[in-house]
N, C-alpha and C positions, 0 to 999 in steps of 0.2 A: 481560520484562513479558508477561502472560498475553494483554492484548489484540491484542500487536505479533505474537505466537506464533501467534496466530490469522490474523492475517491475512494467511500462507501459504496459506489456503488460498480465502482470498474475494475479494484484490485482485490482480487484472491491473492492469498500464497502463491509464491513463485511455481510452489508442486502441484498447483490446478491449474494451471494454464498449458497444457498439453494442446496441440491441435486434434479435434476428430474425424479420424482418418477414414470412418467414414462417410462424411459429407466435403471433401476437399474444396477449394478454392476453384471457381471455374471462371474460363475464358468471357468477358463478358465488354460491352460496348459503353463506358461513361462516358466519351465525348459523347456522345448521341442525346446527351441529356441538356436542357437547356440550360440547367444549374451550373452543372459542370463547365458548360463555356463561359458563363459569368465568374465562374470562380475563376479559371483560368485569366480571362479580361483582369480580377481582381492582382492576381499576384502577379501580373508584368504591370501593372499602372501602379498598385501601391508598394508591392515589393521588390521591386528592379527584375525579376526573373526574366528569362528570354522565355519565349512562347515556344520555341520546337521544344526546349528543354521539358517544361512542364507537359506538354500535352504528349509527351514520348514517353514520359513516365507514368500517366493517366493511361493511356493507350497500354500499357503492359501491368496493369492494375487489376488484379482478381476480384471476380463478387467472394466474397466468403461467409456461405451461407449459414456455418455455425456460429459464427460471430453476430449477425443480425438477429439471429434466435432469440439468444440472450438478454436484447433489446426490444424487442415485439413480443406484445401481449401483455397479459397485466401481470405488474409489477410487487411485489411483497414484501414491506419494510422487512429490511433486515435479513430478507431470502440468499442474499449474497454472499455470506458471511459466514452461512454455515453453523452446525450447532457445537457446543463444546465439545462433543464425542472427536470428531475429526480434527479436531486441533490439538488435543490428545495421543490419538494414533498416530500425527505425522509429524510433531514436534518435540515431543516431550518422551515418547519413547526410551529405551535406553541408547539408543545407536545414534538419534538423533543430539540425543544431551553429552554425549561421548564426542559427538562431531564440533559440537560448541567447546568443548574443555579446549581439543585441538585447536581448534582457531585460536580462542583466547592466548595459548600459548605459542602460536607460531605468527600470531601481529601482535602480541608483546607492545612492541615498541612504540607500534604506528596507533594500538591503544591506548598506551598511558600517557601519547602525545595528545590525543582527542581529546580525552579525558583531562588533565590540565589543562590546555587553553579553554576549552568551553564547559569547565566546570560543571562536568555529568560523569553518572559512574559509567565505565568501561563496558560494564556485566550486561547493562542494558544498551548498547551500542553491539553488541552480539548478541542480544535477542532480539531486535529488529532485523540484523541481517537473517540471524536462521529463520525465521517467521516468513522475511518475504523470500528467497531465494537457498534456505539453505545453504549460505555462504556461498551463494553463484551457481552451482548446481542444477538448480531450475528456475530459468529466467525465461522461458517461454520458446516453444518453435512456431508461433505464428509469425505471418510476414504482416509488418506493422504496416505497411502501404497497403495492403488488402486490406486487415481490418479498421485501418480509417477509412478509405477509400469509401470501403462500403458501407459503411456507418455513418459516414458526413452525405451523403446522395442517396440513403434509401431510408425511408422514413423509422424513425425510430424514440422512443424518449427522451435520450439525449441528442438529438441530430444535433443540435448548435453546439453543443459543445465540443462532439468528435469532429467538426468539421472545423474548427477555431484548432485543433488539435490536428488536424492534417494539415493547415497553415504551415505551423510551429515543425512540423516534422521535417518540409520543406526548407525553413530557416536554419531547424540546428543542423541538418543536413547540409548544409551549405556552410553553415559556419565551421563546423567539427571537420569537413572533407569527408563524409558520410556517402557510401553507395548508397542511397536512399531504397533500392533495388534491396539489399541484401539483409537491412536490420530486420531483428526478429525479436521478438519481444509476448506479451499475453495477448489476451483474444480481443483485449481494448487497449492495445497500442500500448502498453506500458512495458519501459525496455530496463535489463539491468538490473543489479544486485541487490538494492532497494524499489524494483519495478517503479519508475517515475514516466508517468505521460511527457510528450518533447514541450510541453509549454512549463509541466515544472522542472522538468531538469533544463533547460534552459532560463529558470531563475534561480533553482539553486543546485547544481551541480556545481561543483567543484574538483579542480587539480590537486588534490590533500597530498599525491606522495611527489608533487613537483616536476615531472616527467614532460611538462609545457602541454599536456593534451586533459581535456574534464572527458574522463570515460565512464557514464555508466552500468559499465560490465569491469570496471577494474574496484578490488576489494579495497585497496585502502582509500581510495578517493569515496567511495562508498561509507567508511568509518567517518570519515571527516565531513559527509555530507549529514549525517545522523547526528552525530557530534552536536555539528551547528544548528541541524531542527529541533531537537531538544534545548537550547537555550534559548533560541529565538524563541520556543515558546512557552519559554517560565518553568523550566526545571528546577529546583531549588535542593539538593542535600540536605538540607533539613526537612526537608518535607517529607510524609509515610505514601508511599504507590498502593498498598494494601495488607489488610489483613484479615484473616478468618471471625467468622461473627459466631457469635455459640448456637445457632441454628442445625440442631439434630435429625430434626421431623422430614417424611420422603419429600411432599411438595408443600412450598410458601405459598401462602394467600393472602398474607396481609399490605400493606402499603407499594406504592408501585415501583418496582428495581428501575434504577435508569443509571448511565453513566453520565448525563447531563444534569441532572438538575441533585445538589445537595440536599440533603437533609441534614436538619443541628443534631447533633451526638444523645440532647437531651429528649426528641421528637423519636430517634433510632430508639432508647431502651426504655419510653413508653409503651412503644409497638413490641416490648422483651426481644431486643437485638442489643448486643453486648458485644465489645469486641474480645476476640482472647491473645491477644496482645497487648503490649503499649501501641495508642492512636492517639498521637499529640495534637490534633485538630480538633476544632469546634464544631464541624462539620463534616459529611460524609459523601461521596457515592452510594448508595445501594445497587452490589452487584449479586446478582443472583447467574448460574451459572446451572445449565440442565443438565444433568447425566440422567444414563437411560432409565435408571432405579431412583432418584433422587435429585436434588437442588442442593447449589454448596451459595451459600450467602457472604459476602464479603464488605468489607467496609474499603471503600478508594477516595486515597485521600487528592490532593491536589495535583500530585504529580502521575496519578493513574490519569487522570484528564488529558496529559501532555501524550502519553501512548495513543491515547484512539486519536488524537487530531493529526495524525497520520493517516490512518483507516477507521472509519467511527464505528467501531464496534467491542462490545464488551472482551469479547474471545478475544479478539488479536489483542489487546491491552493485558490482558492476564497470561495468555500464551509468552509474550514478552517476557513479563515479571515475574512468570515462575520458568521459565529459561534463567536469567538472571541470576535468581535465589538459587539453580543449581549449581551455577559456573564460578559462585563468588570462592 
């Protein structure tokens, strides 16, 4: 999915999206930009919006200069995401995997209702949430109008995309009855307990605990949004997420780990890669995973695929799944 592809490169953890306090947001002139009045022109012709509206909310629009950092200069597969050390330290800890036990047990209900309609385990519907938010905890204090703001009008890697994403912010904002003024969300505009940019939560957010409002910053509406992105993209129960491969040695050299492209089971223990588990699949993932002393090697099966097409990266899919494995 094009939007879940994207968001390798704009969603950390909820717990790295801090603003830095020391480069704050500063007072700064977008109308003055010719762009900007074309955008402006754009959203009263194509999206009904009144003009004072939009241009009142532009006009109180911060540059925010840590935000553009991020997106200027050259960019490093995969730099976003971090190495497995730190997903370690802020997930899988004790206090953290102590904090997932309690969720699991105190939405009970509003889990094992997810979990039966869209046929996914529960355990990984709670390590998506502690992964991106730590069950709400840290869902960002950037102001999401600055950092689209500044991100759709000052040059950057993704301009078209954050500026297609201040659109969308203006919509859900208007649809949801949004102070547009006041959400806060990560350093790339992604708001809420599953951090969703307003073009994805605006297709697939949802009202899961019925309350007639799609919030995302409310936890159980959150449960049922994860819910349904795991089936929508081929979850299957019988399928293996991962297991440990017999790999001892500090660093691998051989064949190339990826979470995208399988390899056949038979092609894995030519290269002496064995799983030490049951791995009911014909085919593999080859994950490899750096700690500071060593490489842990992993076989992921189909449904480890369905975790990164959230955030495409190996960590966040395995941070998941051994979240999980702890809460079952």
């Amino acid at each position: 999915m094009r939007f879940f592809r994207l968001l390798l490169l704009i969603i950390f953890s909820g717990y790295f999206v801090s603003a830095n306090d020391d480069r704050p947001p500063i007072a700064y002139d977008f109308l003055a930009k010719k762009e900007v009045r074309a955008f402006v022109d754009m959203m009263v012709k194509k999206h009904g919006f009144e003009r004072s509206y939009i241009e009142s909310v532009l006009r109180g629009a911060k540059l925010d200069r840590d935000t553009l950092a991020r997106y200027t200069g050259k960019y490093k597969v995969g730099s976003t995401n971090g190495p497995w050390e730190r997903y370690k330290a802020h997930v899988l800890d004790d206090i953290s995997l102590q904090k997932a036990k309690d969720f699991k047990k105190r939405y009970k209900k509003t889990l094992e209702r997810a979990s039966k309609e869209y046929d996914v385990p529960a355990e990984y519907i709670v390590g998506f949430i502690a992964v991106e938010s730590k069950f709400g905890e840290y869902t960002g204090d950037y102001r999401v109008l600055d950092a689209l703001a500044t991100l759709a009008f000052h040059h950057n890697r993704m301009q078209k995309f954050f500026k297609n994403e201040l659109i969308y912010l203006f919509i859900v904002s208007k649809e949801q009855g949004y102070d547009i003024t006041k959400l806060q969300g990560s350093f790339a505009g992604a708001m809420g307990c599953v951090q969703q940019v307003p073009s994805v939560f605006r297709k697939f957010g949802m009202d899961y605990n019925k309350d007639g409002v799609k919030d995302p910053w409310d936890l159980e509406d959150c449960i049922g949004i994860i819910a349904r992105f795991m089936h929508q993209n081929g979850w299957r129960n019988d399928r293996c997420v991962a297991v440990r491969t017999n790999f001892k040695e500090k660093r691998y050299r051989g064949i190339t780990p990826t979470h995208k492209k399988k390899y056949s089971i038979k092609t894995l223990q030519k290269n002496g890669l064995y799983a030490t588990e049951p791995f009911n699949e014909e085919s593999a993932y080859l994950l490899r995973l750096r700690n500071d002393t060593h490489d842990e090697l992993w076989f992921g099966g189909a449904n480890f695929r369905v975790l990164t097409r959230y955030n495409n990266a190996a960590t966040y899919g395995m941070a998941i799944h051994l979240i999980a494995e702890a809460v079952k």
